[in-house]
C-alpha positions as CSV (number, residue, x, y, z in Angstrom):
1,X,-5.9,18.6,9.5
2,X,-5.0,18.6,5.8
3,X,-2.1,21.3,6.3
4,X,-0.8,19.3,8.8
5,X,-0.9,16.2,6.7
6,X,1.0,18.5,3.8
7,X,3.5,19.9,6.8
8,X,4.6,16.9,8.2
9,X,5.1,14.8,5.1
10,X,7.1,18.2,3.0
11,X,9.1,18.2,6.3
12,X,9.8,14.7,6.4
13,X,11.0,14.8,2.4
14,X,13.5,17.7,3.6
15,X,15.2,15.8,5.7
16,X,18.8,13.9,4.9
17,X,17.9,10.6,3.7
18,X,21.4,9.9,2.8
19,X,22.3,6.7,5.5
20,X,18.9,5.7,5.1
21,X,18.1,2.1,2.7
22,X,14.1,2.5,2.2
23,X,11.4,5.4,2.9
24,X,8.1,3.4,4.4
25,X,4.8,5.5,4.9
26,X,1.7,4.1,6.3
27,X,-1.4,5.8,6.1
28,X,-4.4,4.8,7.3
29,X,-7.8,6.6,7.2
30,X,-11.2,6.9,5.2
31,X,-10.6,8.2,1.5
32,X,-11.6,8.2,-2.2
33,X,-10.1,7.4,-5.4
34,X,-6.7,9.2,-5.4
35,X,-7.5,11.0,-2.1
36,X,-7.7,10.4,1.9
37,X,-9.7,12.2,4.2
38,X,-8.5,14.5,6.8
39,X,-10.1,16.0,9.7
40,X,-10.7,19.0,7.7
41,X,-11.4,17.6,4.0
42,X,-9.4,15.7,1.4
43,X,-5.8,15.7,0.2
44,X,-5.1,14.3,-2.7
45,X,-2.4,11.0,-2.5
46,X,-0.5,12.6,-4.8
47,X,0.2,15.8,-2.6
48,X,1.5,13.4,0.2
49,X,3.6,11.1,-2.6
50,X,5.3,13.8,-4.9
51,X,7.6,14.9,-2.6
52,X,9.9,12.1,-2.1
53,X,10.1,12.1,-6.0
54,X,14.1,12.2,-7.1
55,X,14.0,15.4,-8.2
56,X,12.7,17.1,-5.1
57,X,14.0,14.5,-2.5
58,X,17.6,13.8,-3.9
59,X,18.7,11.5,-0.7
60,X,16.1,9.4,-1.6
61,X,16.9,8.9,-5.3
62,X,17.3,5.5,-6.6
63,X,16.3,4.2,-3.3
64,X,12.8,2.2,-2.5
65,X,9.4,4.7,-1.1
66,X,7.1,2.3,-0.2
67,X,3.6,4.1,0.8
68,X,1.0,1.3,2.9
69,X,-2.7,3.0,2.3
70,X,-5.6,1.4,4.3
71,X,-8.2,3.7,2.7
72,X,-11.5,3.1,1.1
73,X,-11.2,4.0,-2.9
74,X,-15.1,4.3,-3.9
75,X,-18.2,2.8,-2.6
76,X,-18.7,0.1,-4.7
77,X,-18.8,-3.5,-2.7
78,X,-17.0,-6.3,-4.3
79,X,-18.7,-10.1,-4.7
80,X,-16.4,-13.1,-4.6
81,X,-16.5,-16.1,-7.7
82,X,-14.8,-19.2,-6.6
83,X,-11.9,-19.9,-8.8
84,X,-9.0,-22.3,-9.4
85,X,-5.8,-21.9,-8.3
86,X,-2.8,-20.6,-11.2
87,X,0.7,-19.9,-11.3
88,X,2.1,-16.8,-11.9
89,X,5.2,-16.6,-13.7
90,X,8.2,-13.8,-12.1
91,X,8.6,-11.0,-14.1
92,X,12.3,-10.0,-16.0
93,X,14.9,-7.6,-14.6
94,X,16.0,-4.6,-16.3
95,X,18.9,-2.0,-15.6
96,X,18.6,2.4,-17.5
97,X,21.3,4.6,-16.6
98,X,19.3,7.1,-15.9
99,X,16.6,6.9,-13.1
100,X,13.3,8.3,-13.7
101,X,11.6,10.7,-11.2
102,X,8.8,8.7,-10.4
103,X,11.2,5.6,-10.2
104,X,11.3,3.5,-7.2
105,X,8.0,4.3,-5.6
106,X,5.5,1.4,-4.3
107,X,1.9,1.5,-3.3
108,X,0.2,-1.2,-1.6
109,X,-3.5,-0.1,-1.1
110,X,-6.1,-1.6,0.6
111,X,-8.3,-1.9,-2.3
112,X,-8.6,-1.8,-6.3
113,X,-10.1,1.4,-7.3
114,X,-13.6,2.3,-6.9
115,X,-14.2,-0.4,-3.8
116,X,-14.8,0.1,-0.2
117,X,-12.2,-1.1,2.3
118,X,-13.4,-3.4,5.0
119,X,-12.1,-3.3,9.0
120,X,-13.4,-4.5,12.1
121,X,-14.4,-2.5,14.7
122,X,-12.6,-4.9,17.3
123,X,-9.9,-6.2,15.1
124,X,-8.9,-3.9,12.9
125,X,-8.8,-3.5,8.9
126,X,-8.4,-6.9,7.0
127,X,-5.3,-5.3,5.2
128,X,-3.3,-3.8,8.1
129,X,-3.9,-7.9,9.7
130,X,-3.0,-9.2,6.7
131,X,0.0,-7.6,6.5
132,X,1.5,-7.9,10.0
133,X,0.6,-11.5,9.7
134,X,2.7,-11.2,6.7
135,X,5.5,-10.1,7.9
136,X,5.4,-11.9,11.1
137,X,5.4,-15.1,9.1
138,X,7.9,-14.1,6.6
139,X,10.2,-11.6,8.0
140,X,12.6,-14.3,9.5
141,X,13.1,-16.2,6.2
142,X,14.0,-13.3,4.2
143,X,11.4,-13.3,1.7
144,X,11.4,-10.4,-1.2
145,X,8.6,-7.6,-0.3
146,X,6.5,-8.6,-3.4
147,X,6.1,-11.9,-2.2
148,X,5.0,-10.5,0.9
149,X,2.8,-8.2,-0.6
150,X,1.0,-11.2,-2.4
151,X,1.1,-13.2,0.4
152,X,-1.3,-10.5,1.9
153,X,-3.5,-10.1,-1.0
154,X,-4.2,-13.5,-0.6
155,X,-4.7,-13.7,3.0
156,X,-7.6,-10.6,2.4
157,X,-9.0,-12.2,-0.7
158,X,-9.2,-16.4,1.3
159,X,-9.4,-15.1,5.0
160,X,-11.6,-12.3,5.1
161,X,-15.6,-12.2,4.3
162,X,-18.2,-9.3,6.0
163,X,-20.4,-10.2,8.2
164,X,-22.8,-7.8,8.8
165,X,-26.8,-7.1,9.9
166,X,-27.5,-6.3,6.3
167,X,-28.1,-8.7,3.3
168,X,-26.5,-5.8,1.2
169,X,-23.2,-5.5,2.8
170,X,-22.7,-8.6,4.1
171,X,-20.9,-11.2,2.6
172,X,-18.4,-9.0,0.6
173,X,-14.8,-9.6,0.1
174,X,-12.1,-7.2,-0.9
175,X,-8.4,-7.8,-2.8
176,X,-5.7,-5.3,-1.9
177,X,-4.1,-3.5,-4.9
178,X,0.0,-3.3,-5.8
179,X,1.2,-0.8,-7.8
180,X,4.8,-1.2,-8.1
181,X,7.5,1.1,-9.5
182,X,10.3,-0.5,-8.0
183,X,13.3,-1.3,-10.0
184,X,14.9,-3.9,-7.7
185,X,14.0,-7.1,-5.0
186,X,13.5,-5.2,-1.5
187,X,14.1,-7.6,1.9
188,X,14.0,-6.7,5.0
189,X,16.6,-8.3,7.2
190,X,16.0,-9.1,10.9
């Protein structure tokens, strides 16, 4: 239920995050731009996101909050267009004494807004696979979470296509959607 969604997450923000490196939420349900769906209705993401922000969750301040959403964000279906392959340059690094509240956060959704987010009835949503054979592939070499994160959006973009009973629906593809705030590399060490 959407209290319990509030409860559990304003609970888990209280806590001492002191000995902790990273906070990492996965979420996965049905949803709608800026919102998921709980038993009882919607919450808004921002309800479940605000607080671990470093001025209500001081433990976490300065330190990554990485939030994994496999929700649907509209209704719209998305067409693939083949393309050529480019490189993307790496962005620069920058240091401010001050961190800002909203500092440090990640989201790694599904899908762009507006889109519908695929799964499988047997196997599963296309991002949660992508992203365990991510980090199944990756884990062991060290490689920086963005990569990883790419990595997946282009395992869901290549890899995955629907396949369904209906000329409208089938055939669709879907890209995941990064929306980093992070001020610093993050890897995971084995």
């Amino acid at each position: 239920k959407s209290r319990d969604m509030i409860d559990t997450i304003t609970n888990i923000s209280r806590e001492d995050h002191s000995d902790n490196d990273t906070f990492v939420c996965a979420i996965l349900s049905h949803g709608v731009e800026g919102s998921i769906y709980s038993y009882d209705g919607l919450v808004p993401l921002n309800i479940l996101t605000s607080p671990f922000k470093g001025d209500v969750c001081p433990s976490l301040l300065g330190k990554p909050k990485l939030f994994f959403i496999q929700a649907c964000r509209g209704s719209r279906f998305m067409e693939g267009t083949d393309a050529p392959d480019s490189d993307n340059p790496d962005g620069d690094t920058w240091k401010q004494r001050t961190i800002p509240t909203e500092a440090d956060f990640l989201f790694a959704y599904s899908t762009v807004p507006g889109y519908f987010s695929w799964r499988n009835t047997v196997n599963g949503s296309w991002f949660v696979r992508a992203i365990c054979r991510a980090f199944n592939e990756l884990f062991l070499h060290e490689v920086e979470l963005m990569e990883i994160l790419t990595y997946v959006n282009s395992i869901v973009a290549e890899d995955f296509e629907s396949c369904t009973d209906e000329d409208w629906t089938s055939g669709k593809k879907q890209i995941p959607s990064i929306c980093s705030m992070l001020r610093k590399a993050i890897y995971f060490r084995p």
